[in-house]
C-alpha positions in Angstrom: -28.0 71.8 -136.5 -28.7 75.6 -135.4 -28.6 76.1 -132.2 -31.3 76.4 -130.0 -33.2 73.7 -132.5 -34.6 70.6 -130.8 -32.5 67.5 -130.5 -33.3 65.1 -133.5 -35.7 62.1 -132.0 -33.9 58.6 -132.1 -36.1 57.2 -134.8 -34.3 59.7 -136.9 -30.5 59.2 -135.8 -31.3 55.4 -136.3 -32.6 55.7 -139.6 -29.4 58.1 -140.5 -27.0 55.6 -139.5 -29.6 52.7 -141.1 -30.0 50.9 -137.9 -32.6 48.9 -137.3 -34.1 48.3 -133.3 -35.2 44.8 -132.4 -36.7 42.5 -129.4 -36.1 39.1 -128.7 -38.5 37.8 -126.1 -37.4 33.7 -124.8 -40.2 33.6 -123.1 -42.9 34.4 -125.5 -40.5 32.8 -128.4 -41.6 35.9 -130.6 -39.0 38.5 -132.2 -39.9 42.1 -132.6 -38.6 44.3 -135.4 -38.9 48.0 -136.8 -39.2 48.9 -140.4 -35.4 48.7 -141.0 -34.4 45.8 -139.0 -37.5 43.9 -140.8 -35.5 44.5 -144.3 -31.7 43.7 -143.2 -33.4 40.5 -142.2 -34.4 40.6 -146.0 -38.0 40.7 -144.9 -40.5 43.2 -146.1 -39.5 47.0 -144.8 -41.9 47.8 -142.6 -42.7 46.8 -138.3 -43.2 43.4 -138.3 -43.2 40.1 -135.3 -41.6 37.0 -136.0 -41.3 33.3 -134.6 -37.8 32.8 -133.5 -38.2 29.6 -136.4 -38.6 32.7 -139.0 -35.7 35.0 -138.3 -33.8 31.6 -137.3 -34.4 30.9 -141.0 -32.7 34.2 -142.3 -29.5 33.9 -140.2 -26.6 31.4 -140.9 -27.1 28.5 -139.1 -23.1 28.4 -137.6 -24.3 32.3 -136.7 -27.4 31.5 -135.6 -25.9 28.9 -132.8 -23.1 31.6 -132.1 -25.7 34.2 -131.3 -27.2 31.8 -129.1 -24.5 31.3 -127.1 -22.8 34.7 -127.0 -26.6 36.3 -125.9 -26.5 33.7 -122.9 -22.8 34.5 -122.2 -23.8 38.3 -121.8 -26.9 37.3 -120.2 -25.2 35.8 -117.3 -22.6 38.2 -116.9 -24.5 41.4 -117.4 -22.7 42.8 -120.4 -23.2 43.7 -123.7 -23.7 41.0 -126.4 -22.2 41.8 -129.9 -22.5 39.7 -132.9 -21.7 39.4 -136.9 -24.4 37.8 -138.4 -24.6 36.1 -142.1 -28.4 36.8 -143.5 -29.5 34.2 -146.2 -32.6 34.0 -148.1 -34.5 31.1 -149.1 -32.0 29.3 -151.3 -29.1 29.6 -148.3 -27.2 32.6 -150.0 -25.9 35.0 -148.1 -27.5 38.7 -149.1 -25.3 40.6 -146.3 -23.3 40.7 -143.0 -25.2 42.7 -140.2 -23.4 43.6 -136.8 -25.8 43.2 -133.7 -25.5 44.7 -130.3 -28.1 44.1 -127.6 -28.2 44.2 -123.7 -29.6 40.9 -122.6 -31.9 40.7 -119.0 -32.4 37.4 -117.6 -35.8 36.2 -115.5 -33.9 33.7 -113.5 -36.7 32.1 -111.7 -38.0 31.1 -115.0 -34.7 31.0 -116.6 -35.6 32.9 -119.6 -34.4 36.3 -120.9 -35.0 39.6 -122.8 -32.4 41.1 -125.4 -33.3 44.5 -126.7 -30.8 45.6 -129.4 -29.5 46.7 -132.8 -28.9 46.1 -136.2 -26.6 47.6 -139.0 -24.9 46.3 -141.8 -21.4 45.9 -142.4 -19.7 46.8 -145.8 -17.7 43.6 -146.9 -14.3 44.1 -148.9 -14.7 43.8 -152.0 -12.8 40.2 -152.9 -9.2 41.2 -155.3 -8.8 44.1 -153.7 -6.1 45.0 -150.8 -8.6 45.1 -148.2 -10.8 42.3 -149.1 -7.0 40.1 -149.4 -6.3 41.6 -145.9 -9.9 40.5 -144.8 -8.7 37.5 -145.6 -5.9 37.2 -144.1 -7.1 38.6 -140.7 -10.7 37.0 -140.7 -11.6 36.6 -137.0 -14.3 34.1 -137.3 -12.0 31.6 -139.6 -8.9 32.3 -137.2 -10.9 31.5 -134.0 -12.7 28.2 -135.6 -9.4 27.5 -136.6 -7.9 27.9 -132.6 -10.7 26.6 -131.1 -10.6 23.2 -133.1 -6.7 23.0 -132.6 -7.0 24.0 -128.7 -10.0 21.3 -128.6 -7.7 18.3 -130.1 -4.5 19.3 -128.0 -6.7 19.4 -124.4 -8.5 16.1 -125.5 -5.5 13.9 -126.0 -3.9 15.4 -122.7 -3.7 12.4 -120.7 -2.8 14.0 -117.4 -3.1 17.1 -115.2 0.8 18.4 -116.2 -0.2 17.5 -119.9 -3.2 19.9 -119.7 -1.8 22.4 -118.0 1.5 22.3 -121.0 -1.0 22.6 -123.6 -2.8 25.5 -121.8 0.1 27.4 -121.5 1.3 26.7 -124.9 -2.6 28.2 -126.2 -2.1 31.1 -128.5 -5.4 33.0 -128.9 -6.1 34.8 -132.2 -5.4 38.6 -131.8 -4.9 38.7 -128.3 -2.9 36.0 -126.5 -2.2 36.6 -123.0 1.9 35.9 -121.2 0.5 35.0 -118.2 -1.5 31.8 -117.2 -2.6 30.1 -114.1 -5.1 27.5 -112.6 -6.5 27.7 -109.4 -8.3 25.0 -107.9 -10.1 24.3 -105.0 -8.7 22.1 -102.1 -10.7 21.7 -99.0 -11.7 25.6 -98.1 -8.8 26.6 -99.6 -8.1 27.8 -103.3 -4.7 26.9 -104.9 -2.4 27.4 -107.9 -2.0 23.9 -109.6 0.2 25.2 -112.6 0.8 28.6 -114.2 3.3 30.2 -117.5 4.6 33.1 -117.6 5.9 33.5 -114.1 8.6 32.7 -111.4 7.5 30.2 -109.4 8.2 32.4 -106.0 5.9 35.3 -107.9 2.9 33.2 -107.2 3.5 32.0 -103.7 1.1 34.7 -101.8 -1.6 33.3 -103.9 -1.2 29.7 -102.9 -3.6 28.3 -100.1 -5.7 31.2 -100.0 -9.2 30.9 -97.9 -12.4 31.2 -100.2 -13.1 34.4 -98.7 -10.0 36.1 -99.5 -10.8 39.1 -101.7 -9.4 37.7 -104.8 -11.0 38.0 -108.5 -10.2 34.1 -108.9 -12.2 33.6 -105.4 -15.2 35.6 -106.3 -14.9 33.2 -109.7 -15.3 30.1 -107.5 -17.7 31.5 -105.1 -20.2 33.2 -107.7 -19.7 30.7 -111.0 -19.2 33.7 -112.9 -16.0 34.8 -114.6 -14.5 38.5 -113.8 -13.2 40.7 -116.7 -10.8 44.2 -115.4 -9.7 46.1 -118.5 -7.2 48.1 -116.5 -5.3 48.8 -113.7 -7.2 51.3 -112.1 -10.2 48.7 -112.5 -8.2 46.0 -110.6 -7.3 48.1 -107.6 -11.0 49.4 -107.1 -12.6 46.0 -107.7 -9.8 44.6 -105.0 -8.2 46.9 -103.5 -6.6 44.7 -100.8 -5.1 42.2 -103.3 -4.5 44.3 -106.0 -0.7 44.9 -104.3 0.0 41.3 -104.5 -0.8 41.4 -108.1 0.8 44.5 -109.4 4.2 43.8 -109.3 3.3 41.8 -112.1 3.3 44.5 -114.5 0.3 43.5 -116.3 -2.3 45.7 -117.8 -5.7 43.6 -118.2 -6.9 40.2 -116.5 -9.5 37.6 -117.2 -10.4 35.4 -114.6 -13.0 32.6 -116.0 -14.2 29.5 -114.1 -14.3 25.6 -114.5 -16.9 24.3 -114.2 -17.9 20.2 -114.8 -20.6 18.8 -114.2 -22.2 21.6 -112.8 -19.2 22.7 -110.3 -16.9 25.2 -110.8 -13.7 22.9 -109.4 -11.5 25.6 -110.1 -11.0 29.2 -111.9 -8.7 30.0 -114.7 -6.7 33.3 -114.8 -5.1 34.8 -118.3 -3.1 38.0 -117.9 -2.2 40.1 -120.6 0.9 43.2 -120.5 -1.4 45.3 -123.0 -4.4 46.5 -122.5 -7.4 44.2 -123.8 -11.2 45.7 -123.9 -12.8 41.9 -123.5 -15.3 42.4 -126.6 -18.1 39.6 -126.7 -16.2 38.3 -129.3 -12.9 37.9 -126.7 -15.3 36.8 -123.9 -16.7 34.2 -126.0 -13.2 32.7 -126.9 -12.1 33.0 -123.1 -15.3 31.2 -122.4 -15.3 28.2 -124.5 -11.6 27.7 -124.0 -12.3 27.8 -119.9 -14.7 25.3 -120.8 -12.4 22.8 -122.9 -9.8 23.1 -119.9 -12.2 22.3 -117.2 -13.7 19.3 -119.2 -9.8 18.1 -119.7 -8.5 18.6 -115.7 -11.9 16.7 -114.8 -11.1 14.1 -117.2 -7.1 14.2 -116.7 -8.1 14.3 -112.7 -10.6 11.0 -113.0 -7.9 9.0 -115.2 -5.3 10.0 -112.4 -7.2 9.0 -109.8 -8.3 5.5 -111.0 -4.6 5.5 -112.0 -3.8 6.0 -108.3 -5.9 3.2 -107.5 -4.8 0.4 -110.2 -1.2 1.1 -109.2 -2.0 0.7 -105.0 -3.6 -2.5 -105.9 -0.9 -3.4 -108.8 1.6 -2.6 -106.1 0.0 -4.9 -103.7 -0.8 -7.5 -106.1 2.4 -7.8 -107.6 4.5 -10.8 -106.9 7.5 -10.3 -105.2 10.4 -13.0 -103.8 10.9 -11.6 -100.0 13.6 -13.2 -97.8 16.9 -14.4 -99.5 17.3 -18.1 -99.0 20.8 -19.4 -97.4 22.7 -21.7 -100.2 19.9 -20.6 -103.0 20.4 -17.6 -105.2 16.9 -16.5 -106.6 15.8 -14.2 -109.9 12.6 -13.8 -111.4 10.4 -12.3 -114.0 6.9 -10.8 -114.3 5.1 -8.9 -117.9 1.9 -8.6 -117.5 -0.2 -8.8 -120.9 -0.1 -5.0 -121.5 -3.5 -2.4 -121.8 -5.2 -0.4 -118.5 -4.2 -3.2 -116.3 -1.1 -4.0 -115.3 -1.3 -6.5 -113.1 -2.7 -10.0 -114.5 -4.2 -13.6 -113.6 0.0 -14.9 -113.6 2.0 -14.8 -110.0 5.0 -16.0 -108.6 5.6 -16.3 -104.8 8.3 -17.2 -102.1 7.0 -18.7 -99.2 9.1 -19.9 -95.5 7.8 -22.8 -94.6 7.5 -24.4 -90.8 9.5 -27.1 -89.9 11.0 -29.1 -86.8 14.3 -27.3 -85.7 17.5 -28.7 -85.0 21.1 -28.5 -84.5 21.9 -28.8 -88.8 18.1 -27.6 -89.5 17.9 -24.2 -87.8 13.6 -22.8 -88.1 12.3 -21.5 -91.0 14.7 -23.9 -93.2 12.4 -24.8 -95.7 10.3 -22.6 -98.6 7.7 -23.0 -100.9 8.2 -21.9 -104.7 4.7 -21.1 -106.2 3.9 -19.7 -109.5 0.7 -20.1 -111.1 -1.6 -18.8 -113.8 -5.5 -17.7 -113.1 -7.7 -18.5 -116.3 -8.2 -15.0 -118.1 -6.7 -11.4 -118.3 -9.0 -9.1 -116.7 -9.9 -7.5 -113.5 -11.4 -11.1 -112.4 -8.6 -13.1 -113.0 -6.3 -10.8 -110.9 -8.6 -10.6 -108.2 -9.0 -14.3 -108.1 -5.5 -14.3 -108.2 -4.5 -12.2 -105.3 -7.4 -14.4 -103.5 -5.5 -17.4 -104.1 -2.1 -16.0 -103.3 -3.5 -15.3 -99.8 -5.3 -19.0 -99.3 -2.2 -21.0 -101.0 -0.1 -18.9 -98.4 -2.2 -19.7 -95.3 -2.6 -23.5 -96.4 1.3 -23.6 -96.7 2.1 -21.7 -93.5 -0.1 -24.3 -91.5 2.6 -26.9 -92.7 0.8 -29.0 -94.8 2.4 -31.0 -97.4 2.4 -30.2 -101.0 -0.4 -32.2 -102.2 -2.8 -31.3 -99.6 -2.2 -27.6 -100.1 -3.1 -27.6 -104.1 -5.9 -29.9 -102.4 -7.7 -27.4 -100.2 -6.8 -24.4 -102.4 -8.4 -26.2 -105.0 -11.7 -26.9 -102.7 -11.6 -22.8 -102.1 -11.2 -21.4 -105.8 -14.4 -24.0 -106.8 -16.0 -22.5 -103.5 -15.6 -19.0 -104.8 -16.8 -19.1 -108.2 -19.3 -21.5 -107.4 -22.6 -19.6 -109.2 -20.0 -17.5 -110.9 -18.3 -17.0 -113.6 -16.3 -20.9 -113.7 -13.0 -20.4 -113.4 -9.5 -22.3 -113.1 -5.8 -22.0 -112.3 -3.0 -24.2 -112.9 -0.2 -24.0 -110.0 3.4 -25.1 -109.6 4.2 -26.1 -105.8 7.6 -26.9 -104.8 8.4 -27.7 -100.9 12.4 -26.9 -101.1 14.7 -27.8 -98.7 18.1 -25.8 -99.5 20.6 -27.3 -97.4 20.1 -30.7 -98.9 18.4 -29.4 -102.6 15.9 -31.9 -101.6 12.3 -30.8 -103.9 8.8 -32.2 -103.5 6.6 -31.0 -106.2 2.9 -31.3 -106.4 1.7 -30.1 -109.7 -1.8 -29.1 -110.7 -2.4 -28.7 -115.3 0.7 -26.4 -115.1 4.1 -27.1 -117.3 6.8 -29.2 -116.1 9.7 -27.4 -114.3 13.0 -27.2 -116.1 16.6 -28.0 -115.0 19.9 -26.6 -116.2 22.7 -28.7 -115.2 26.2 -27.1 -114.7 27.7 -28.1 -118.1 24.6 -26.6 -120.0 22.5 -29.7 -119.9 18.6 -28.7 -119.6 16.6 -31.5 -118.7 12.4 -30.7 -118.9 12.2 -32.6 -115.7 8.4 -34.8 -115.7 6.8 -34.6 -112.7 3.1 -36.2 -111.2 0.2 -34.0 -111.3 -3.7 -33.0 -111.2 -6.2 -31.3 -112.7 -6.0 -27.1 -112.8 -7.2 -25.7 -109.4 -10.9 -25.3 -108.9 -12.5 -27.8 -111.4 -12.6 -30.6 -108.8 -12.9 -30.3 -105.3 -11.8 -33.7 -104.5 -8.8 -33.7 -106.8 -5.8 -35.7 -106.1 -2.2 -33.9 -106.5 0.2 -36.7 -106.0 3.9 -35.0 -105.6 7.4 -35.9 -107.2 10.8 -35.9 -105.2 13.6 -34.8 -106.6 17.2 -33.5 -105.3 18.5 -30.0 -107.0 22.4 -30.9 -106.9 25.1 -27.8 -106.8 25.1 -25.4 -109.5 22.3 -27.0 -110.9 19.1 -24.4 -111.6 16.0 -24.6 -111.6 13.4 -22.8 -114.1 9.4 -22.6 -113.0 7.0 -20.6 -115.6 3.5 -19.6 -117.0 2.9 -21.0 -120.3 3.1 -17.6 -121.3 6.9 -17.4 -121.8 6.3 -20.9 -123.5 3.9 -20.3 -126.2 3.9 -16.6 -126.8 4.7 -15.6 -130.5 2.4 -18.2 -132.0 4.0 -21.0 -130.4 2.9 -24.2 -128.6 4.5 -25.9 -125.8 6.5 -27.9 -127.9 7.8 -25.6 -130.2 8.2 -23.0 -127.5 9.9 -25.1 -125.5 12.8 -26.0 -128.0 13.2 -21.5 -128.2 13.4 -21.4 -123.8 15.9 -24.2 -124.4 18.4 -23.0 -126.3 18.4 -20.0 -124.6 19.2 -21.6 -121.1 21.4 -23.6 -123.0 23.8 -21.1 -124.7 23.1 -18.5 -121.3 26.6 -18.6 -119.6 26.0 -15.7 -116.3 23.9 -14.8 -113.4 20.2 -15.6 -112.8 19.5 -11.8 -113.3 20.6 -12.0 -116.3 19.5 -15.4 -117.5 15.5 -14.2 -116.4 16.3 -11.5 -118.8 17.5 -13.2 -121.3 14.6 -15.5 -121.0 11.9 -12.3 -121.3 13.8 -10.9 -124.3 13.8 -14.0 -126.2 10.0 -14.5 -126.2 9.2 -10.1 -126.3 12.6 -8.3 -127.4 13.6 -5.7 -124.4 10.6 -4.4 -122.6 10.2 -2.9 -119.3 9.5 -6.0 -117.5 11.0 -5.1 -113.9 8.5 -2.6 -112.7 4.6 -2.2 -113.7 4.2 0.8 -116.2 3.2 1.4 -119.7 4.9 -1.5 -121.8 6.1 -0.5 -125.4 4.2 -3.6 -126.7 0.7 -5.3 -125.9 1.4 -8.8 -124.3 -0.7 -12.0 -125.7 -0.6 -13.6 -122.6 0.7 -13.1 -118.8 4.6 -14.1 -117.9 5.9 -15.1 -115.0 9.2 -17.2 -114.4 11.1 -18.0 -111.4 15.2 -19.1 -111.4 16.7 -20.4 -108.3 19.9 -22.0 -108.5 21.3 -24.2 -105.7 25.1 -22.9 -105.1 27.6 -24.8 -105.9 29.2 -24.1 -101.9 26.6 -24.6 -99.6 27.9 -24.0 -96.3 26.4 -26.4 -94.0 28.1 -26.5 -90.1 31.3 -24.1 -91.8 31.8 -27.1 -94.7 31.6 -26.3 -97.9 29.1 -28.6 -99.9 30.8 -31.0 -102.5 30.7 -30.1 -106.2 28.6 -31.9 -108.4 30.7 -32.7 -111.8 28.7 -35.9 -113.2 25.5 -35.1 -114.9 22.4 -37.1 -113.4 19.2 -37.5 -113.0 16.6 -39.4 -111.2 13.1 -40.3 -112.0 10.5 -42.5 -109.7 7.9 -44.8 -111.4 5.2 -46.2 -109.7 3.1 -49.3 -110.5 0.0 -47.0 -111.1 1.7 -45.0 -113.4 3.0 -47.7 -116.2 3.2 -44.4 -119.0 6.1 -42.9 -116.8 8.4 -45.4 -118.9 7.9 -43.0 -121.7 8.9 -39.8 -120.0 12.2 -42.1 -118.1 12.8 -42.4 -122.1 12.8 -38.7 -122.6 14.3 -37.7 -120.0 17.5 -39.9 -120.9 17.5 -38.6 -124.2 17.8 -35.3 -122.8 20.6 -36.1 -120.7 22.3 -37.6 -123.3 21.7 -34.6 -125.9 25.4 -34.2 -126.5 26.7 -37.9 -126.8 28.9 -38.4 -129.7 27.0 -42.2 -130.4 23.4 -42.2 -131.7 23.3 -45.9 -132.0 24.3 -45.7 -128.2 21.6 -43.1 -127.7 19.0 -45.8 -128.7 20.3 -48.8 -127.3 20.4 -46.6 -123.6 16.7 -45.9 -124.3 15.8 -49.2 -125.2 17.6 -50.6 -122.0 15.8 -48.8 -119.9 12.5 -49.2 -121.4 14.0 -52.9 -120.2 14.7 -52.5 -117.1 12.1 -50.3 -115.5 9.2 -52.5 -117.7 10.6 -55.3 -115.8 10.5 -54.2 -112.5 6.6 -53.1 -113.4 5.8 -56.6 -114.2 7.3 -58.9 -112.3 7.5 -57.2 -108.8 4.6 -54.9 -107.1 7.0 -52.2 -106.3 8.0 -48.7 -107.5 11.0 -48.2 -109.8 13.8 -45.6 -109.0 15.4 -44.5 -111.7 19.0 -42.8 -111.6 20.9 -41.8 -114.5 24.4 -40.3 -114.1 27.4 -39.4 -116.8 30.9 -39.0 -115.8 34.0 -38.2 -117.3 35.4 -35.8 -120.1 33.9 -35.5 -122.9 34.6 -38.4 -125.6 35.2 -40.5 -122.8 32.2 -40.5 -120.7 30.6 -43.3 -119.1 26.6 -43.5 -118.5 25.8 -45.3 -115.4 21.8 -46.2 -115.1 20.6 -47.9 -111.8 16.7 -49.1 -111.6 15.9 -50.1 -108.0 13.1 -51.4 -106.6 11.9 -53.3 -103.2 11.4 -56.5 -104.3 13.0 -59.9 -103.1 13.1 -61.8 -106.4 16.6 -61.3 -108.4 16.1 -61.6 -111.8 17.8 -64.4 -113.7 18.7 -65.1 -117.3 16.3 -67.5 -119.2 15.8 -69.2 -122.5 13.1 -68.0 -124.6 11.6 -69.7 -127.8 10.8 -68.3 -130.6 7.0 -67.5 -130.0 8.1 -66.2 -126.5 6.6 -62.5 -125.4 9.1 -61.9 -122.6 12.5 -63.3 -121.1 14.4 -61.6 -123.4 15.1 -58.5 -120.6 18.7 -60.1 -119.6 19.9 -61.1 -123.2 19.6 -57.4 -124.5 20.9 -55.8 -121.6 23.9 -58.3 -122.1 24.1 -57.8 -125.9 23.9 -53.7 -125.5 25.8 -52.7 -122.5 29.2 -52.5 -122.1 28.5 -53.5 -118.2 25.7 -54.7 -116.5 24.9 -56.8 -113.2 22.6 -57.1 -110.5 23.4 -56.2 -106.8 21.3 -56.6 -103.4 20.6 -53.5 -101.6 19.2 -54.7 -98.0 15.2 -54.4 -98.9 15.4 -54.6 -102.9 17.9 -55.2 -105.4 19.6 -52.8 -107.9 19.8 -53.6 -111.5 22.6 -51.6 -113.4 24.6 -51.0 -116.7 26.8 -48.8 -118.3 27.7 -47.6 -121.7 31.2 -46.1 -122.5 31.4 -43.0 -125.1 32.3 -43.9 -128.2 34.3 -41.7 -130.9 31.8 -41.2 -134.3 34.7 -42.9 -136.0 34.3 -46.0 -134.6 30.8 -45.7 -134.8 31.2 -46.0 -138.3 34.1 -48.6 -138.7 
């Protein structure tokens, strides 16, 4: 140009430089072109208004929806909006890359906007060649994709506020990642740091607790929902001149302080800081941006999942069964899994309970306790509400003294009040009234498993008791109660049929593998309950609620409580038990008893060196208590007792019962159906007789151990 000539017009610098000009109206939904922005849109070359569903068809659609988004971005934040843009004809190919630039104006009160701007091509590399392999190499849009999606996954699977705030620190943006990183979030009327990389954790302790109208870029963030971009230095301290000391020791060169925003509140602001300089292009902006986003969306989910965590564990905590008070002469151990998943608290419980009783100079108060364990239909939510319902009414019940039957009675009558129009639901239950200074037990039983013993020498004995129908199906239910003594050093076991039948098990079957473990188990109860939980699951972590390392089929819970072997009662030590026995009541109503007084001697006699003597026990006392059924109208007491080392034992049964008659020996013929009683006790036992006992009588024989050798001679 000479001088003093006039300034070329703009139509002719844009049409030096092949730029087109261009309108986009939201409102109207119409897009405005010159001559040359009409042909790189590989339209006709000449002025020309289209539909946004026109030029929408001539741009990529992964750049159309990027356009879309960075326009808005600008919009909001009153920059500049730049853009590469992929134009396609009508088969989808892609005739060339265009760079757009346009100032954005929004109409907020009809939330639309206006973007004036420009167009120009961009020369691609040319493919082979070294700068189409460095394009390649160094292709923003393909490294950005690339960090966005991996950025995406990593703050999606973090299940907690530290986990989100690791992976955000651990983000490494393409081209320009930042060596600073904090999160502010908003506590009351106060804005905080929550986590932060890249500094000393002293450095950031002027910016903790600040008031919301501190002049602070990550206030203004919160206040205004819109992020804050300073380039420089020299921008920082004018923008904020009385925080900028506070952040210049720092030594960083360029900030970017973006909010988070969920569901439509910003909850918090994020901050990355950068030692170089960084000009915050649209294309930077719109990484910032979508990352801010993906953070936000993972602290409101990570904060959600921690608080409903928070909750579940205050319940789980208050839920969870526990033993309380040591009992004097008892030592006590127990064992709860729950099934596994969200919950870790399930429809299973366990529970110690002091009961009232009269006092007295060998019976102080508070002598006797309940033992409780019981097992709520179900695994969810409902079954461990309905079981921290019942814990509470079982508890009152038993703390107004009743006895054993009529508390499984009336907590029976309140589970079928409560799910009465409901959901039905049932609960089996385990109560045992101890009393430890004597190891006297009453046991009312309602559908759950029998308790177990373990005798001194090893002997477990599944001990039969009476029982009723699970909690809550009848309101009426009867739950007649068993009596039992727990002798010294004898233990006894209480559980959930989950530690019975778990690992594709029954009871029967999963009986035999509880067995054999309490039977080879030679140490503590705290070690025994784990033994008994590692048998049935392997080693799990089974003391505390938490994340288990496998899912559970079913609720556990087991309770151990041993009677020691010296009880001090008045400074006397209690005798030691060394015979093995056991005791068993039958009553009239209850004829099928004979079959578990069977079983239960063949328990007890598990290690006797005679099978033939085996039987002929059993048979006897099939005998003895049958007789006593049918030819008196009272109960039969059964006691069973071994003595003596091993090879040389002696079995000692005694049936009892009230009546007057004493039985005497007849002579049966041949089509006789009874009187035969006396003649195979006589043929069988190695001892027998009959002796008075004041009310009753006592009919009793023995059976010395033979060696297998003689067995066989």
């Amino acid at each position: 140009m000479r001088t003093g000539e006039p300034l070329p017009t703009v139509d002719d610098v844009l049409a030096a430089v092949a730029t087109g000009l261009w309108h986009w109206d939201t409102a109207s939904g119409l897009v405005t072109a010159d001559a040359e922005a009409a042909r790189l849109l590989g339209c006709p070359a000449e002025p020309s208004t289209f539909t946004e569903a026109q030029v929408r068809a001539r741009i990529h659609p992964v750049d159309w929806n990027e356009v879309a988004g960075i326009v808005q971005l600008a919009a909001a934040e009153g920059t500049i909006a730049e853009a590469r843009i992929r134009i396609v004809d009508e088969q989808g190919h892609v005739l060339r890359t265009v760079r757009s630039r346009s100032k954005p104006t929004v109409d907020r009160e009809h939330r639309t906007y206006d973007a004036i701007g420009t167009l120009q091509e961009v020369a691609e590399p040319v493919p082979g060649t070294p700068a189409g392999r460095s394009a390649v190499r160094g292709d923003w849009r393909r490294s950005r994709e690339a960090f966005l999606l991996d950025a995406g996954r990593a703050l999606a699977e973090a299940r907690s506020t530290q986990e989100v705030l690791r992976v955000a620190a651990g983000l490494s943006m393409p081209g320009f990642s930042p060596d600073g990183l904090a999160v502010f979030a908003v506590v009351g009327d106060h804005l905080t740091i929550i986590g932060h990389h890249g500094q000393h954790l002293t450095d950031e302790a002027p910016f903790y607790n600040m008031p919301l109208d501190t002049d602070y870029p990550a206030v203004d963030v919160v206040r205004t929902g819109r992020a804050v971009y300073l380039s420089s230095p020299e921008e920082y301290s004018s923008r904020y001149p009385l925080t900028w000391p506070l952040a210049k020791p720092f030594g960083r060169h360029s900030w970017a302080f973006l909010p988070l925003t969920a569901g439509g509140r910003t909850k918090g602001a994020w901050l990355a800081a950068f030692t170089y300089p960084v000009a915050f292009t649209p294309d930077e902006r719109s990484v910032l941006t979508t990352v801010a986003r993906m953070l936000a969306q993972a602290l409101s989910r990570a904060e959600a999942a921690e608080s409903a965590r928070e909750l579940t564990d205050g319940l789980q905590r208050s839920m969870l069964p526990r033993l309380g008070p040591a009992v004097p002469g008892m030592t006590m151990a127990a064992r709860y899994v729950p099934t596994g998943g969200g919950l870790q608290v399930g429809g299973d419980w366990y529970d110690l309970i002091p009961l009232p009783g009269p006092v007295s100079r060998t019976r102080p108060a508070g002598g006797r306790y309940a033992l409780v364990i019981g097992d709520v239909q179900g695994h969810d939510v409902t079954a461990a509400g309905l079981m921290g319902q019942l814990r509470i009414a079982l508890r009152a019940y038993a703390a107004e003294g009743h006895r054993p039957d009529a508390v499984l009675t009336r907590t029976s009558r309140f589970l079928h009040g409560i799910t009465a129009g409901h959901e039905p639901r049932f609960a089996t239950c385990l109560y045992v009234a101890a009393e430890p200074e004597s190891g006297a037990l009453e046991v009312a039983r309602a559908g759950h498993p029998n308790p177990a013993i373990r005798m001194p020498d090893g002997t477990v004995l599944e001990r039969p008791t009476a029982g009723g129908l699970p909690l809550g199906i009848d309101p009426d239910a009867d739950y007649p109660t068993t009596r039992f003594v727990l002798e010294p050093g004898e233990t006894l076991m209480i559980c959930t049929d989950g530690l019975i039948e778990t690992g594709g098990h029954d009871l029967e079957s999963g009986w035999k593998r509880i067995r054999t473990i309490l039977e080879q188990h030679d140490g503590d109860l705290e070690t025994l309950a784990d033994a008994l939980v590692q048998g049935v699951h392997g080693p799990s972590s089974y003391h505390m609620p938490g994340p288990l390392a496998d899912r559970r089929e079913d609720d556990i819970a087991v309770l151990l409580m041993c009677r020691t072997a010296q009880n001090a009662v008045d400074g006397a030590p209690a005798r030691r038990c060394r015979a093995r026995r056991t005791a068993l009541n039958v009553a009239q109503a209850e004829p099928q008893r004979v079959a578990e007084a069977r079983q239960l001697l063949r328990a007890l006699l598990h290690d006797w060196t005679s099978a033939d003597q085996v039987d002929s026990a059993v048979l006897l006392i099939s005998e003895t208590v049958t007789n006593v059924l049918l030819h008196t109208d009272t109960d039969a007491l059964l006691l069973a007792e071994i003595s003596g080392a091993p090879g040389r034992r002696r079995l000692r049964v005694e049936v009892t019962d009230s009546g007057d008659a004493l039985p005497h020996r007849r002579r049966p013929g041949e089509l006789a159906s009874s009187g035969r009683g006396l003649l195979v006790i006589e043929r069988l036992a190695d001892a027998w007789g009959v002796d008075p006992r004041g009310e009753g009588k006592c009919v009793w024989f023995e059976l010395h151990e033979r060696e297998r050798l003689h067995e066989r001679n």
